[in-house]
C-alpha positions in Angstrom: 33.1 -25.1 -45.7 31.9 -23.7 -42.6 28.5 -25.4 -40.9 26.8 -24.8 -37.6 24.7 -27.7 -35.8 21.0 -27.2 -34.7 19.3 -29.1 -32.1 15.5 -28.8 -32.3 12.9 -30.9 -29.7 9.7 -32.4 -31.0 6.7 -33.6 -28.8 3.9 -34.1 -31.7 3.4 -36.1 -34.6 4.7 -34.3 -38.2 6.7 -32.6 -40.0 10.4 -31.8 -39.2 11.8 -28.7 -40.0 15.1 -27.6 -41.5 17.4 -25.3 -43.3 17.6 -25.5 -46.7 21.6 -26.1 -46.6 21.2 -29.4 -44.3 24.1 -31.8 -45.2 22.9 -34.2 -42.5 20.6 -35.2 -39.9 20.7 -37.3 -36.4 17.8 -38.3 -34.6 17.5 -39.6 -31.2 14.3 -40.9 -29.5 14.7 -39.8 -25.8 10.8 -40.7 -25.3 9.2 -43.9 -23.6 7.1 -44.1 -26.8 8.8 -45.6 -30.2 8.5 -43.1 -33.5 8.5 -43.5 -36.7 10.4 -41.9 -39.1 8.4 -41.4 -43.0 6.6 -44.4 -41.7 8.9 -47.0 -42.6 12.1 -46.8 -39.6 11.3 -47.0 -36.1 13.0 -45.6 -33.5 12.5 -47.8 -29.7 13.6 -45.4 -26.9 17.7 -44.1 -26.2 17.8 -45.5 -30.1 19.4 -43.3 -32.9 19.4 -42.9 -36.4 21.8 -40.3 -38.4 22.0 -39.9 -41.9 25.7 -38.1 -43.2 25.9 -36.5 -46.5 29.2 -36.2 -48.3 31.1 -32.3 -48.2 29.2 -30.5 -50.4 26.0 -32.9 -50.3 22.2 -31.4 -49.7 19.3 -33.1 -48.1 16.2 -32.4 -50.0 14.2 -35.5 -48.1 10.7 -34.3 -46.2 11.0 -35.8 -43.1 8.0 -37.0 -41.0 7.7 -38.0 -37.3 4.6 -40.1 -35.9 5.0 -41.6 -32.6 3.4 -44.7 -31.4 0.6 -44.4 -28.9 0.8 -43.8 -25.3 4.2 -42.9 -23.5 6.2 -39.9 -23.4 7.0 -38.5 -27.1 10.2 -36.8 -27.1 12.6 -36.6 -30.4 16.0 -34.8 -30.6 16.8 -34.0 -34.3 20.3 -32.5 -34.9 21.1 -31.0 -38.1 24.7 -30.4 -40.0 24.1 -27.2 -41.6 26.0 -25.2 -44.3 26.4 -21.5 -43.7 
């Protein structure tokens, strides 16, 4: 199966977007500010979180970011996706 990465920034609180054919996700909080991820994992700054998927697997999940007050909010989110 072929796949390309995406690398998309987010500054604000909300929803992330992605392709429909995402097999898997990695986020990394490059921010002074910790996030939160669907408000129940939080991210402290230079931490990371990636969820894989198994060949062939689709993530369906809405994800949502909402960063903790004050600080700088900055969020990589780099996706696995299908093509």
């Amino acid at each position: 199966m072929k796949y390309k990465n995406n690398f998309k920034e987010y500054t604000e609180n909300g929803n992330i977007d992605f392709d429909q054919n995402t097999n898997a996700l990695t986020f990394i909080n490059k921010g002074t500010s910790s996030v939160k991820i669907n408000n129940t994992f939080t991210l402290a700054t230079d931490e990371s979180l990636s969820i894989s998927g198994n060949v062939g697997e689709i993530d369906f999940t809405a994800y949502n970011l909402s960063f903790v007050a004050g600080g700088t909010f900055n969020v990589i989110v780099i996706t696995k996706v299908y093509v």
